[in-house]
Steps between C-alpha positions, in 0.01 A plus 500: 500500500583181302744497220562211232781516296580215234755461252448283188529169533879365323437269236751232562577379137898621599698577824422794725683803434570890596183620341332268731640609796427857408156481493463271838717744687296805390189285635667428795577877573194581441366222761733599788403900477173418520527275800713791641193714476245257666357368222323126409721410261534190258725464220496243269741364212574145387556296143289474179548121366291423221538569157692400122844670654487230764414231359786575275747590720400162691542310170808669423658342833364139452233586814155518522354832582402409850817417597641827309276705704564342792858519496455954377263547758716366756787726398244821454393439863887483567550816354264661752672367787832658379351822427349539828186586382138446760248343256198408677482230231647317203228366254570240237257502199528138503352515850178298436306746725633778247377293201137417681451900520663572137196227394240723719618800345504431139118393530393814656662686161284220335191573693569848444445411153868598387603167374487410159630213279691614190732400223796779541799589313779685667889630514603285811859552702559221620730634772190754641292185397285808366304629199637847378370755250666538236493911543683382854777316331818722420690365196290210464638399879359445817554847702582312827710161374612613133411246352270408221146372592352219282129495406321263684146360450265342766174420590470676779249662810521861476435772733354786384695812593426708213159533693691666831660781284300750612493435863935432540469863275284636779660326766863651408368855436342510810763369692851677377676340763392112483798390267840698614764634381305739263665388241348144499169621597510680153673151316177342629250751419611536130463104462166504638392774296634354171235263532474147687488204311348130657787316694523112482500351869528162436737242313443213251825353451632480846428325792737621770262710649129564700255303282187697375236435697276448247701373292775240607660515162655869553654631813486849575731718377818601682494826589088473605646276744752710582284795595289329729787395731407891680146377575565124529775516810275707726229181476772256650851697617422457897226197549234590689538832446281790307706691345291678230497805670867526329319532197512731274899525479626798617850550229583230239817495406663402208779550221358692160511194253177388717320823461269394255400191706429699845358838371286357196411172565483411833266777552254421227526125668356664838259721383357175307470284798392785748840523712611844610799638340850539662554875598818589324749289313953597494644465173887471573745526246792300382854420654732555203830297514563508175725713248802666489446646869572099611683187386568178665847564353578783688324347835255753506157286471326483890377161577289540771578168650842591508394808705313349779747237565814730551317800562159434670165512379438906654796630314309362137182592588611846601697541152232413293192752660817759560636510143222468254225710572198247530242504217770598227794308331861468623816373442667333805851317506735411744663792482220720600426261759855524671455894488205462661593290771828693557402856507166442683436189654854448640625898531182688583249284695712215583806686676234778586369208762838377583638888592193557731497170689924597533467803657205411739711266595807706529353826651192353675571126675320367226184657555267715289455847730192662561595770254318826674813745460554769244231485208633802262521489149501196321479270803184710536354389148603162508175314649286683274701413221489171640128433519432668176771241327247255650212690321636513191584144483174379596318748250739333218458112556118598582521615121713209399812750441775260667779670319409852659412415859875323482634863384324685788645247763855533358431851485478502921790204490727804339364785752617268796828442387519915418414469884815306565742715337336823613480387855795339493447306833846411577599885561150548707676182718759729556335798660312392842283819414363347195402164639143618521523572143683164427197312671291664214699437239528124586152470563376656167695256340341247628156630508573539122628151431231347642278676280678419199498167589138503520445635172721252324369258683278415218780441218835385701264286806853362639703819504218685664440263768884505557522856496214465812695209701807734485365747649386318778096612336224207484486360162200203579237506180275747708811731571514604100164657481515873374237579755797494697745725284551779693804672630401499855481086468871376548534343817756543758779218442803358465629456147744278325791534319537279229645426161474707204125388368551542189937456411641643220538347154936526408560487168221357335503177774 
């Protein structure tokens, strides 16, 4: 099976921030369960570099706007690095083999005959660097950026989506599932069905961008460009290389302020120029940090930066799929971040892995035992328990529900631990007549640690592969593969003891 996966591409008019990193890591989750499974995978993000907010921005800093986007990109592509993340590539909309196809594709919309040149008079945000109804405004504002937008008149090429109302309204009824959550399937389907008006593609008054290639006096406009980056990268991201069987993407994913873009317009735009669609697109929601619930005042505001330098990047990418359930809205803070990280990173999995490698080593030389004595009750249950945790985790992230298959790991993380104190290992030590039992108990809690470290493999890579070395298991890119997830698959070995893998936070430090 192949599976593409993009995000949106981060327009680099300001510095990379949390919201960014949200949306790559999700990607990258996405990517690594689906290489777990077997699968062809390519995932794709990068920057979007033309466009009025950059020029400005560049202006703004006495630079001109290749060197601005030079000098974002650069740090974007940074910010991948430190977030550990396994993009097969990073495109660059300034890329001139981007801007070649971008040409190509805006003359099959032409050809298509859905290109028109019109006078047009619109309200334009200048921060969306987008025309808005005015039945979409609320108070006169912008619904995304709150601000005001300014009528703006151009001589523009137009697109005619009005003409694709019918088929997005057939598409979308016919397909309940292609835009998820629910909730911004419905957002989309209302706009569509309010009626489509003509969208202006290109730009009169600015140059930093793709020229027309018609017309050399216009350059296409921003977010046309933008859209194409999906189809564009496969033509160019490994030389030599055909990679359109990729194509069409498998999940887009994206914040909600972009809905209109990616559920609206971009598939009008391929239905125009003869493209297959992309089979389902993730609307995510927003992290709040804002409020009463945080103030920089009260040193409650997360910076994630912060985070991955004193904390690691597995602890922040585990607090951000853990806490808000993905697809909706949610507050984080530092605070909730510490709880977190105490009370299950550090308490439950963390000293979970350090009490099991202790007593192997304590009661058992140091190495796992075969584990064949006394099965009865819940030592009997556990490896079912253990491969359905599997199940259920890959049945959520096959649905895109990262927030739940997290939930039915922890779920088995707690049952082990139950294990522990039921079992209680160092009395069975005690009692030569229970060492067959001991032998079990050890073993289960390895068998069971292995397995959760395969299914959180996908969200906390490091931790997992840890988890594996510790226990003596092979942890290799083919050793992760949930073909491979089975209770009967820990190896015979010697495990190490270690320090804690995840130490506590003291007093807010």
């Amino acid at each position: 099976m192949r599976f593409y996966v993009t995000t949106p591409i981060y327009y680099v008019n300001a510095e990379p921030h949390l919201g960014h990193a949200y949306t790559t890591i999700a990607a990258d989750i996405l990517a690594r369960f689906h290489r777990q499974k077997g699968d062809d995978v390519f995932f794709l993000t990068g920057t979007d570099e033309h466009g009025n907010k950059i020029a400005q921005a560049a202006a703004d800093r006495g630079v001109t706007p290749r060197q601005h986007v030079d000098e974002l990109a650069a740090k974007f592509k940074d910010l991948t690095r430190r977030l550990n993340v396994t993009n097969d590539f990073f495109i660059r909309t300034t890329d001139p083999e981007h801007e070649r196809y971008v040409q190509a594709f805006v003359e099959k919309l032409r050809a298509a005959g859905d290109i028109e040149k019109r006078a047009y008079g619109g309200l334009y945000c200048t921060a969306c660097e987008g025309f808005w109804y005015e039945r979409e405004l609320v108070d006169g504002k912008c619904p995304d950026h709150g601000i005001e937008p300014t009528w703006l008149e151009e001589e523009n090429y137009y697109f005619k989506l009005s003409a694709y109302q019918d088929r997005l309204s057939a598409l979308f009824r016919a397909a309940p599932g292609w835009v998820r959550p629910k909730s911004r399937y419905n957002e989309a389907l209302s706009f569509i069905e309010q009626g489509l008006e003509d969208i202006s593609i290109s730009r009169s008054t600015l140059k930093w961008g793709i020229p027309v290639p018609w017309d050399q006096e216009q350059v296409v406009y921003v977010w046309i460009d933008a859209l194409v980056n999906y189809l564009s990268a496969l033509t160019y991201a490994r030389p030599g290389e055909d990679l359109s069987r990729y194509w069409p993407a498998t999940v887009h994913l994206m914040a909600k302020e972009i809905l209109k873009f990616h559920a609206v317009i971009w598939p009008a735009m391929l239905m125009s120029a003869g493209y297959d669609l992309p089979e389902s697109e993730f609307i995510h929601g927003f992290l709040l940090m804002g409020g009463e619930k945080m103030s920089k005042t009260r040193g409650n505001v997360l910076d994630p930066f912060a985070v991955m330098d004193t904390y690691g990047i597995d602890a922040l990418r585990y607090y951000l799929f853990r806490e808000i359930s993905f697809g909706q809205d949610g507050v984080i803070s530092l605070e909730g971040f510490e709880g977190r990280y105490n009370s299950e990173l550090a308490n439950e999995l963390g000293n979970l892995v350090s009490r099991t490698a202790s007593m192997i080593a304590k009661y058992r030389d140091g190495r796992i035992p075969v584990g064949d004595g006394p099965q009865a009750g819940e030592l009997a249950a556990l490896a079912a328990a253990g491969e359905a945790m599997v199940a259920a985790c890959t049945a959520h992230l096959d649905a895109v529900e990262i927030s739940p298959a997290l939930e039915s790991v922890w779920e088995f993380v707690r049952r082990l631990n139950r294990l522990v104190e039921e079992e209680a290992p160092w009395k069975l030590a005690k009692d030569e007549a229970q060492a067959g039992r001991l032998d079990a108990v050890l073993h289960s809690l390895a068998a069971g640690l292995r397995l959760v470290a395969l299914a959180l493999y996908p969200v906390v890579p490091d931790t997992a592969l840890e988890i594996l070395r510790r226990l003596g298991q092979p942890h290799g890119d083919g050793d992760v593969l949930l073909a491979g997830a089975t209770w009967h698959g820990l190896a015979p070995a010697a495990v190490e003891q270690a320090p804690p893998l995840f130490p506590r936070i003291e007093n807010g430090a």
